[in-house]
Structure formats: structure tokens, C-alpha cells
VMD Tcl script that builds the backbone (N, CA, C; Angstrom):
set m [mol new atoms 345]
animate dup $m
set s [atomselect $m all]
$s set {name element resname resid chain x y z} {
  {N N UNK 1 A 12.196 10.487 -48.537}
  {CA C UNK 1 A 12.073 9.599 -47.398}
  {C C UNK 1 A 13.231 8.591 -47.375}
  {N N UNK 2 A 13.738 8.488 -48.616}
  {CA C UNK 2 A 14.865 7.097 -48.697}
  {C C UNK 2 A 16.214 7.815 -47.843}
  {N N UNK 3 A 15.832 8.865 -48.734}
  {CA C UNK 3 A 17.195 9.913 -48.347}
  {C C UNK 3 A 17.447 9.968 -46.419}
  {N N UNK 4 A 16.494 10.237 -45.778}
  {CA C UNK 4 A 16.467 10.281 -44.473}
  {C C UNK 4 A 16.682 8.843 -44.063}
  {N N UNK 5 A 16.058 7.779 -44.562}
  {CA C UNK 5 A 16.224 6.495 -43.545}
  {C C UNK 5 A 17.323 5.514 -43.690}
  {N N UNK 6 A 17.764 5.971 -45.386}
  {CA C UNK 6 A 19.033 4.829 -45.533}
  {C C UNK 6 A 20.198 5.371 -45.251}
  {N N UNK 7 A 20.705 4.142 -44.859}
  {CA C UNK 7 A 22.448 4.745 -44.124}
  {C C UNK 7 A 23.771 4.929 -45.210}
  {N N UNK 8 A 23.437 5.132 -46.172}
  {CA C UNK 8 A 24.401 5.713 -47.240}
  {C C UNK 8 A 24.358 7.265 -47.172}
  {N N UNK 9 A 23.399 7.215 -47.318}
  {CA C UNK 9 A 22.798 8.875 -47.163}
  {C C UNK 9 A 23.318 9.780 -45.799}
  {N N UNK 10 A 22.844 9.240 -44.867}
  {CA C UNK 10 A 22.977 9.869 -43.407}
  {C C UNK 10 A 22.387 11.110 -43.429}
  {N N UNK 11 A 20.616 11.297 -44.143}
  {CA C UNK 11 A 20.114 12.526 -44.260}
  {C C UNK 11 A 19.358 12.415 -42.770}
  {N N UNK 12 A 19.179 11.573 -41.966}
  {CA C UNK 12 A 18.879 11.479 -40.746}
  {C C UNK 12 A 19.615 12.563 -39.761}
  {N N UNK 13 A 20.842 12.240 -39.936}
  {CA C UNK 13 A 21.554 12.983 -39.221}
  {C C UNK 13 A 22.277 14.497 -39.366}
  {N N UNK 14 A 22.157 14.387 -41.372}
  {CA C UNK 14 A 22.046 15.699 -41.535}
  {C C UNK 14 A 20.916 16.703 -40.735}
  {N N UNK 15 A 19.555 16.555 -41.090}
  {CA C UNK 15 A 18.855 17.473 -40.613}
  {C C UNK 15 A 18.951 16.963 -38.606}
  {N N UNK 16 A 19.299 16.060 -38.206}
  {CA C UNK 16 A 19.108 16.466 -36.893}
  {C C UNK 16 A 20.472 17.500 -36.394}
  {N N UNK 17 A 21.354 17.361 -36.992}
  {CA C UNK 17 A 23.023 17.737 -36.576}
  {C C UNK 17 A 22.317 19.699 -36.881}
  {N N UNK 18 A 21.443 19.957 -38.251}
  {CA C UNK 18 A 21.608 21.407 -39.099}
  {C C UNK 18 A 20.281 22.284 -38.514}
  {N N UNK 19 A 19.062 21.165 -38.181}
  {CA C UNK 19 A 18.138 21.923 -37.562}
  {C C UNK 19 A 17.675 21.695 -36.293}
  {N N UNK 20 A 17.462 20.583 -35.847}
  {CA C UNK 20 A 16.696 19.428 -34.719}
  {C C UNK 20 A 17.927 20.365 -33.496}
  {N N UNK 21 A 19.211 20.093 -33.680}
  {CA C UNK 21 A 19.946 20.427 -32.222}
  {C C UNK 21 A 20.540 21.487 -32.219}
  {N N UNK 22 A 20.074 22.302 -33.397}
  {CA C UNK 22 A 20.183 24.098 -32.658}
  {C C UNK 22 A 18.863 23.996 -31.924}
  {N N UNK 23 A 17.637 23.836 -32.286}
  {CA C UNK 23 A 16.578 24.173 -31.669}
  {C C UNK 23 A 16.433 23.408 -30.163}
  {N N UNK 24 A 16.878 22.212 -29.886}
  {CA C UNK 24 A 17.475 21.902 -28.810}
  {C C UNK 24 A 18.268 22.780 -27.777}
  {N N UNK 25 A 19.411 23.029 -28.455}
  {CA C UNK 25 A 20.495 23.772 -27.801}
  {C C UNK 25 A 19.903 25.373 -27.401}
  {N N UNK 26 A 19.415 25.932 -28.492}
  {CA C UNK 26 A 18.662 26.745 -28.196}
  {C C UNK 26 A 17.533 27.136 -26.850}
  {N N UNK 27 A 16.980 26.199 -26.585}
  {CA C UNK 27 A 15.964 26.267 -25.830}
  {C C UNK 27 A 16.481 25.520 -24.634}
  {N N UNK 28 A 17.562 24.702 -24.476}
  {CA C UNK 28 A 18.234 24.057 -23.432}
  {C C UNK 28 A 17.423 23.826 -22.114}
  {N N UNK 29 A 17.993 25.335 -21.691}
  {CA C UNK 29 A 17.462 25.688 -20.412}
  {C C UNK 29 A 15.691 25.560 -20.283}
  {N N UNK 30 A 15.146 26.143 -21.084}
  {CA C UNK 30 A 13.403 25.805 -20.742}
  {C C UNK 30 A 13.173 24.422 -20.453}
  {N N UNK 31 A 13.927 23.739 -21.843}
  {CA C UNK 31 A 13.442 22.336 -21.608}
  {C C UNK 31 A 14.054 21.344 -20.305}
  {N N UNK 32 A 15.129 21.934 -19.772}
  {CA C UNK 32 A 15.643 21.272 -18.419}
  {C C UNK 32 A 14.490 21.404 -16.986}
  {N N UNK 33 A 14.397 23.000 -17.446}
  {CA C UNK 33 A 13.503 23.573 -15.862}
  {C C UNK 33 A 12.087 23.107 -16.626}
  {N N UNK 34 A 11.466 22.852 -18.021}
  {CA C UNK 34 A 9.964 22.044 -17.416}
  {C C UNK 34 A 10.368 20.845 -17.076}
  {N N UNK 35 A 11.033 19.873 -17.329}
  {CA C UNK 35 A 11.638 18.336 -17.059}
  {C C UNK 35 A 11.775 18.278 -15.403}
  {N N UNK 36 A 12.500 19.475 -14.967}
  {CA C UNK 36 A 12.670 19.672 -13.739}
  {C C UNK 36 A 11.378 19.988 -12.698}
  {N N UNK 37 A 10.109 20.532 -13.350}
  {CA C UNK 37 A 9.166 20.548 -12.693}
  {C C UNK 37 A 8.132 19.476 -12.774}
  {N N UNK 38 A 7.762 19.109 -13.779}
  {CA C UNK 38 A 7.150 17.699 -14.448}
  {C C UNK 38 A 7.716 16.699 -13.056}
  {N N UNK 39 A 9.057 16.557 -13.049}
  {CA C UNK 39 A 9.892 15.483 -12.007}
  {C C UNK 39 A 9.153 16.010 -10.743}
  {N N UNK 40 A 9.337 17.355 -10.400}
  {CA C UNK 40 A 8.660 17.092 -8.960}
  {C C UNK 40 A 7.400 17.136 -8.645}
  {N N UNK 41 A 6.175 17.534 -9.650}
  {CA C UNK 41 A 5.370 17.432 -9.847}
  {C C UNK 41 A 4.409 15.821 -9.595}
  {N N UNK 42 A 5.349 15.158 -10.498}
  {CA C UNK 42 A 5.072 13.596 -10.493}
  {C C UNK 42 A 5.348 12.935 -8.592}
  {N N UNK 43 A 6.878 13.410 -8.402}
  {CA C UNK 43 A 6.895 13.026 -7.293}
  {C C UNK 43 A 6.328 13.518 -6.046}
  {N N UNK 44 A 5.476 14.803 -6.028}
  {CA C UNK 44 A 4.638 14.919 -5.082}
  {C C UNK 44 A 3.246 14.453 -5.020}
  {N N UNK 45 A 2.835 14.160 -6.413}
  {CA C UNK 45 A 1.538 13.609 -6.227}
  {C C UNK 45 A 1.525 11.941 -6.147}
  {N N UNK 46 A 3.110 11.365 -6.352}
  {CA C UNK 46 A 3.255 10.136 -6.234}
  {C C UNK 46 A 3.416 9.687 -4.646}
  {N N UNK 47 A 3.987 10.993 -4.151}
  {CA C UNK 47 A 3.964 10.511 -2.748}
  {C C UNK 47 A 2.592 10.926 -1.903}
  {N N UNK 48 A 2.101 11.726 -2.518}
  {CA C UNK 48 A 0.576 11.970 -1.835}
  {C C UNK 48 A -0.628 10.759 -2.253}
  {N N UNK 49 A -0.197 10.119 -3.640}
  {CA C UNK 49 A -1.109 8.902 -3.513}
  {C C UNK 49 A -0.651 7.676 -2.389}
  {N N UNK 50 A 0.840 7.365 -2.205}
  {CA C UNK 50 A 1.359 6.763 -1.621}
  {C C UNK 50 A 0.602 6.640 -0.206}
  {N N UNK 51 A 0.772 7.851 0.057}
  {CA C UNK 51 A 0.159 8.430 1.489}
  {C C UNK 51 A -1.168 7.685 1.850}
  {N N UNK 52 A -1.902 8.003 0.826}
  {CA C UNK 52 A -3.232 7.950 0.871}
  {C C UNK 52 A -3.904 5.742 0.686}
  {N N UNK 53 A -3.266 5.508 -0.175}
  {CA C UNK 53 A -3.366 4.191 -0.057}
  {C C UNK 53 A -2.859 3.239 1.402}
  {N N UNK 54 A -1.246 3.832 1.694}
  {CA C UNK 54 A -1.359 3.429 2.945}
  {C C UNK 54 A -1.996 3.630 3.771}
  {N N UNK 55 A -2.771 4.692 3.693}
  {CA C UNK 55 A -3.813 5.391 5.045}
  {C C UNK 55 A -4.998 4.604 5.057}
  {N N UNK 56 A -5.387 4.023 3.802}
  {CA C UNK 56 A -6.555 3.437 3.768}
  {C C UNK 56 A -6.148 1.966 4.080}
  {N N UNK 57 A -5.081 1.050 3.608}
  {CA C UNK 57 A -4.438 -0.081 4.061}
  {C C UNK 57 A -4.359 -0.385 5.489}
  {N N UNK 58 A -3.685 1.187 6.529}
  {CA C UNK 58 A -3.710 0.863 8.079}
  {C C UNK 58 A -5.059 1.067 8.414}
  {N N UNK 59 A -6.136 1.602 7.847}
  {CA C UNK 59 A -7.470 1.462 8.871}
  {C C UNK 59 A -8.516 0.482 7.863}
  {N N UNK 60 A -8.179 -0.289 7.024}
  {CA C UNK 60 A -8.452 -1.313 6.757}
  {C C UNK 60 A -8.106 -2.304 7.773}
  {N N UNK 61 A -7.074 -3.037 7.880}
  {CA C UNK 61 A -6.114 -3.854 8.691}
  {C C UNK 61 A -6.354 -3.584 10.448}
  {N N UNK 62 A -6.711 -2.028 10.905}
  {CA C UNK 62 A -7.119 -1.949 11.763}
  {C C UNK 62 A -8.807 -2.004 11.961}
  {N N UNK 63 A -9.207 -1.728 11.400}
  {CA C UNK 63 A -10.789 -2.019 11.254}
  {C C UNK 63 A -11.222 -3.917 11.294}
  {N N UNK 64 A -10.053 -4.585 10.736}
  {CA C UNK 64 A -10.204 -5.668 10.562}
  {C C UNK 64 A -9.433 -6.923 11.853}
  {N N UNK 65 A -8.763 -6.127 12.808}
  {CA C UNK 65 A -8.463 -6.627 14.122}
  {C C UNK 65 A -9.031 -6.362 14.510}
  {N N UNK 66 A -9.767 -4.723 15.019}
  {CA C UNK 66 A -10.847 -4.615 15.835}
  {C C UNK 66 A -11.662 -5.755 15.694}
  {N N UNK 67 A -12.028 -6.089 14.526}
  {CA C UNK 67 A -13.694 -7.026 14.394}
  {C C UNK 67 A -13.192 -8.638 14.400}
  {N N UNK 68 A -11.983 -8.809 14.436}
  {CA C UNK 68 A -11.680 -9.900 15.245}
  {C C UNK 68 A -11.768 -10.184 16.694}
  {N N UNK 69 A -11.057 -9.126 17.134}
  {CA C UNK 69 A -11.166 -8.948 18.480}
  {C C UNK 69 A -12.420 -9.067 18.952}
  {N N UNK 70 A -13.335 -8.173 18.443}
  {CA C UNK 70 A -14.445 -8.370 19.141}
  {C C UNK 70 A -15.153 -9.161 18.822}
  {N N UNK 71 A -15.338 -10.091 17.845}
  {CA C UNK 71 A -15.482 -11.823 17.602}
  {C C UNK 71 A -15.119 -12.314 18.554}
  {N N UNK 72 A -13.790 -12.887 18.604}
  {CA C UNK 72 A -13.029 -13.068 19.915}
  {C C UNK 72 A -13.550 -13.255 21.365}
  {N N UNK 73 A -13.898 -11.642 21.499}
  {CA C UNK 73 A -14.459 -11.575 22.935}
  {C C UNK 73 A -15.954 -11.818 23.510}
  {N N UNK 74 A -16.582 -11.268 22.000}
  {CA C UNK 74 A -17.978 -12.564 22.339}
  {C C UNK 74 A -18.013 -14.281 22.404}
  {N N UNK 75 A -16.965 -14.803 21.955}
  {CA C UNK 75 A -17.230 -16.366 21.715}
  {C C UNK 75 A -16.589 -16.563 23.573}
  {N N UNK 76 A -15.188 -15.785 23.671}
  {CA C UNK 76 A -15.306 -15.940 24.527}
  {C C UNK 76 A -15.963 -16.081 26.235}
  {N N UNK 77 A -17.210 -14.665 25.407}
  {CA C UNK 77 A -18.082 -14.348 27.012}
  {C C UNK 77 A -18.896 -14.831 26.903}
  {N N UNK 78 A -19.187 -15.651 25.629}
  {CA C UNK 78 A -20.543 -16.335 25.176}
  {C C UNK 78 A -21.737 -15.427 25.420}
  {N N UNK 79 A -21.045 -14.275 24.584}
  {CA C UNK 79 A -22.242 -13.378 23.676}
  {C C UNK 79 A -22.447 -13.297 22.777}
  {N N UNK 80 A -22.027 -14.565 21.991}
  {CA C UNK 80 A -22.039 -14.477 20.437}
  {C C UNK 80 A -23.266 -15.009 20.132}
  {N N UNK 81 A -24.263 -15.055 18.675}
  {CA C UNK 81 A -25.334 -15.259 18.358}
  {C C UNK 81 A -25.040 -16.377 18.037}
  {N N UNK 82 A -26.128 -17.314 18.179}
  {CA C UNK 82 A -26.301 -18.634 17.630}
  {C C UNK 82 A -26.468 -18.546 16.135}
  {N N UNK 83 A -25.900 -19.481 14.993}
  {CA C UNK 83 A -25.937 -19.218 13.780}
  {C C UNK 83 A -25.365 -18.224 13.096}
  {N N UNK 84 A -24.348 -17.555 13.833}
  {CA C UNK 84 A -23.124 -16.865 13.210}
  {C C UNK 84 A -21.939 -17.802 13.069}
  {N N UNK 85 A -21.367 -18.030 12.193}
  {CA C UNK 85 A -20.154 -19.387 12.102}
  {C C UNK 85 A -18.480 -17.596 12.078}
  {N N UNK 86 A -17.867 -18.392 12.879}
  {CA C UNK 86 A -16.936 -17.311 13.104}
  {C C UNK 86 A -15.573 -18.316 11.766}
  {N N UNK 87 A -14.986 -16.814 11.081}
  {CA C UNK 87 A -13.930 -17.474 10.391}
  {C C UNK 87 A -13.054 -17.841 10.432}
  {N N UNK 88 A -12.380 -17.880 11.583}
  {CA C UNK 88 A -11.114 -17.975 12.154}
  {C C UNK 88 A -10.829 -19.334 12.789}
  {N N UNK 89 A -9.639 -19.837 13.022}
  {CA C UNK 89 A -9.643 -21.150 13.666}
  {C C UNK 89 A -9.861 -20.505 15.382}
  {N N UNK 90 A -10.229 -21.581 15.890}
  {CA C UNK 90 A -10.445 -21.314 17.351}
  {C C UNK 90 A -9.246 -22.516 17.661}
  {N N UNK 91 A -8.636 -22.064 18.627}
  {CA C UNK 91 A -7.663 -22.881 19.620}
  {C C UNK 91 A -8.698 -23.508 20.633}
  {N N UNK 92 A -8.345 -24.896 20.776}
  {CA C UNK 92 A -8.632 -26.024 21.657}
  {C C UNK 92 A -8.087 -26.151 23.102}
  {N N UNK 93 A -8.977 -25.406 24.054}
  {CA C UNK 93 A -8.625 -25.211 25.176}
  {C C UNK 93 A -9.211 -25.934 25.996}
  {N N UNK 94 A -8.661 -26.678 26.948}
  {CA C UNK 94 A -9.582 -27.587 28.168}
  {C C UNK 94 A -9.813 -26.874 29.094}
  {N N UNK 95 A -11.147 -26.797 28.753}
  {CA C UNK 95 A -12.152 -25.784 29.856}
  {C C UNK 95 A -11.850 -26.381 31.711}
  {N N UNK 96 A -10.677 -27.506 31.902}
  {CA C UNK 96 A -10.225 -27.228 33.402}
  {C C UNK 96 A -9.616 -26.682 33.585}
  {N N UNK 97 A -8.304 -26.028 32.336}
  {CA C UNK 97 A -7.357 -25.571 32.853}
  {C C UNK 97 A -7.215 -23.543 32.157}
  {N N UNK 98 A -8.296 -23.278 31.736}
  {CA C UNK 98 A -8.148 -22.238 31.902}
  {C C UNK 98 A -9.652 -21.592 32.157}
  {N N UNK 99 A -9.492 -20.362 33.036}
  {CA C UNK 99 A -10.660 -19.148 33.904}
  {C C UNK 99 A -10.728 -18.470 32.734}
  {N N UNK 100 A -11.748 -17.502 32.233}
  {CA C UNK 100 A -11.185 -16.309 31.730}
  {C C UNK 100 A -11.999 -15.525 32.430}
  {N N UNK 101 A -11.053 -14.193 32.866}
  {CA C UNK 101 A -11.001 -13.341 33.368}
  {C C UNK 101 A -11.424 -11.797 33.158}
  {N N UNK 102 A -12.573 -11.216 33.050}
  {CA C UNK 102 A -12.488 -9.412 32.348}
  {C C UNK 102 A -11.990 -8.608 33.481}
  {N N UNK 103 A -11.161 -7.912 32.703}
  {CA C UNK 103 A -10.797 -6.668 33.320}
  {C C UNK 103 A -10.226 -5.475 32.478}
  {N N UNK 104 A -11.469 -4.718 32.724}
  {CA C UNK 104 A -11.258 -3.367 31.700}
  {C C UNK 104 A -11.850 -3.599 30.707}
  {N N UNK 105 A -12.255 -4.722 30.334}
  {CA C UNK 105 A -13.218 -4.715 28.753}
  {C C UNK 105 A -12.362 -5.920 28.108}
  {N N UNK 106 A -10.976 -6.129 28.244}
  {CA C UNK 106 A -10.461 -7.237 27.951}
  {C C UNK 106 A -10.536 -8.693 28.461}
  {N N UNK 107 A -10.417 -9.394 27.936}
  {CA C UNK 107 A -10.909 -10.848 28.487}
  {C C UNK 107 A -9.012 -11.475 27.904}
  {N N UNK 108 A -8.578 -12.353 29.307}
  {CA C UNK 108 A -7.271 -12.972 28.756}
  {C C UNK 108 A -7.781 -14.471 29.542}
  {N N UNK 109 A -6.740 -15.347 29.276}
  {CA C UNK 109 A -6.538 -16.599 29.888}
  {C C UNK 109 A -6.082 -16.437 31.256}
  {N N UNK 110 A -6.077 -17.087 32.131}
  {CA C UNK 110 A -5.589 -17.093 33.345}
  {C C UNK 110 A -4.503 -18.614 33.675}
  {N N UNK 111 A -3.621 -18.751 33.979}
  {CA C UNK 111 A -3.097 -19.632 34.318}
  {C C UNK 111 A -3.828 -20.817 35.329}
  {N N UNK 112 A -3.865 -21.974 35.489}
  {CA C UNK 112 A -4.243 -22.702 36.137}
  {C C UNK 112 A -3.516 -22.917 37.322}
  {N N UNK 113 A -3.837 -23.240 38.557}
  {CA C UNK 113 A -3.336 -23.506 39.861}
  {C C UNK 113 A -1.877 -24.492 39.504}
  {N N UNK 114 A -2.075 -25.355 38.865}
  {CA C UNK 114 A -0.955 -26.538 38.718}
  {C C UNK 114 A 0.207 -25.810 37.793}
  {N N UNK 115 A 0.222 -24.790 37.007}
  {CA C UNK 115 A 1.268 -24.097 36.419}
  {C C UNK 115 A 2.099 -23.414 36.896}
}
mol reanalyze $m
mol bondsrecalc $m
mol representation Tube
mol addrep $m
């Protein structure tokens, strides 16, 4: 064991130079083409998880505007339940200067006469 680890010796490098990198050299090619499949292996299932987390991220994020929105459009039509506290800040609007308006299922602001 001394023989292999101390650097007077250089039995480290004897046996890697006499046995370790024929068997290397030897086998070269196998060990390139599994390295080479392992690599794309990794990178197709890395991009198929990829896939899949973003997929669940956009209908998270969309699942989670929808149910704003339609928060939103009950406070606005005042169909919302009493004793539901909504989480969002609400903007401070003076009920003279804006209508709201449905059309199509959407509800927007309307401009006031004086604008």
C-alpha cells in the first residue's frame, strides 16, 4: 500500500500506465458510445421533466387568474357572499365616476361623462 501511495515510489502510476490504460484504451470505443447514450438519455428525460413541471406551473398560474378573475367579477356584480374576505387589494374607486358595464360575461370600467 506504501508502495502505491508514496511519491518516491510512483507505484500509482506504474500499475495505472501497465494495466488500468490498456484496459481503458482497449475498450475506448464502448466506453465513449455508453457515455454517449447515458448523455442523451439524461437529456431526454431532463427535458421531459422540464416539460412537465412547466406544464403544471402554466395551469397552476392559470387556474390561479381564472379564480381571481372571477373574485373580481363577483365583488364587482355584487355576487359575492357575505363573510368571504377576498385576498387581494381592491382599488378605491368613487362610485360617481365610474358605471360598470357587462358585456359578454366581462365586466370593465366605463369612463365618466367629464373624461
Amino acid at each position: 500500500l506504501c508502495w502505491l501511495v508514496h511519491s518516491n515510489f510512483s507505484g500509482a502510476k506504474f500499475v495505472y500506465e501497465n494495466f488500468v490504460d490498456e484496459v481503458f484504451l482497449k475498450h475506448e470505443v464502448d466506453i465513449d458510445h455508453s457515455l454517449a447514450v447515458c448523455k442523451a438519455q439524461a437529456r431526454t428525460k431532463a427535458s421531459r421533466a422540464a416539460g412537465v413541471v412547466a406544464g403544471y406551473l402554466a395551469t397552476t398560474i392559470a387556474m390561479a387568474l381564472s379564480k381571481s378573475q372571477d373574485m373580481m367579477l363577483d365583488k364587482l356584480s355584487g355576487q359575492h357572499q357575505k363573510g368571504h374576505e377576498f385576498r387581494f387589494e381592491e382599488l378605491q374607486v368613487e362610485s360617481s365616476t365610474v358605471d360598470v358595464e357587462e358585456k359578454g360575461g366581462n365586466v370593465r370600467p366605463s369612463r365618466s361623462k367629464g373624461d
